[in-house]
N, C-alpha and C positions, 0 to 999 in steps of 0.2 A: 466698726472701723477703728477697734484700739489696739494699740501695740500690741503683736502679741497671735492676735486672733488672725484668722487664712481667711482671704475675700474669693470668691468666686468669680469670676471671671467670664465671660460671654460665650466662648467656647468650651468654657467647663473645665479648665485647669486652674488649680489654686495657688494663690501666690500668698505668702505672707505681707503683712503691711508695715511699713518701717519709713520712720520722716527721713528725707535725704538731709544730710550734714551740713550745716551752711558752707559756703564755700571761704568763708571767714577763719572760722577755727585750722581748716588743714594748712595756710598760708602762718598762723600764727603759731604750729605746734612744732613746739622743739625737740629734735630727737635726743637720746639718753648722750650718744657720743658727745653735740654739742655742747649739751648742757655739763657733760664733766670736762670737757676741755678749757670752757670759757670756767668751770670751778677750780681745774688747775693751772690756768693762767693768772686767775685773781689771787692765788694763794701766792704761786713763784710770785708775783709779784710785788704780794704786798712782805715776803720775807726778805726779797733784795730790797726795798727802802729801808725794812729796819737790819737790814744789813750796814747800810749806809751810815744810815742815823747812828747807830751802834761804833761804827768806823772815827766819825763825827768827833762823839761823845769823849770817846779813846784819847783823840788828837788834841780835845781841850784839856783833858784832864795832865797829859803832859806837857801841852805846853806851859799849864801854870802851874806844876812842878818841877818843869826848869825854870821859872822868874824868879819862883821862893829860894831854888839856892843859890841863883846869881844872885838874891838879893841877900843871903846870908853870907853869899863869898865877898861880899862887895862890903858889908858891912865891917864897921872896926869893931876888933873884938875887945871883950873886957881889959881894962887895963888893970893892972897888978904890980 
């Protein structure tokens, strides 16, 4: 009665023997599609935040390169 091996059967036809499947695993098993769509929603996703973040970064870096030359147009320049 191991995997594998043909039982005999009361009327004399053979059947192979095989554990049926829990019914746990086919509710928890993911197909290929799922699994590359939710892998290409996590990617699109995580490139729009550092899209964002990236956007962000940009907006800082000019606005305190327009402070420093308001603050150098603002400033008195050497006297002579």
């Amino acid at each position: 009665m191991e995997g594998g091996r043909a039982l005999e059967q009361s009327h004399g036809s053979l059947i192979s023997w095989r554990h049926p499947k829990p019914s746990w695993t086919c509710a928890a098993m993911v197909s290929k599609k799922q699994l590359a769509d939710f892998g290409y929603k996590a990617f699109s996703g995580s490139m729009m935040l550092l899209t964002v973040y990236a956007g962000y970064l940009c907006s800082v870096r000019v606005h305190r390169m327009l402070q420093q030359r308001r603050q150098r147009e603002s400033a008195p320049g050497p006297e002579s």
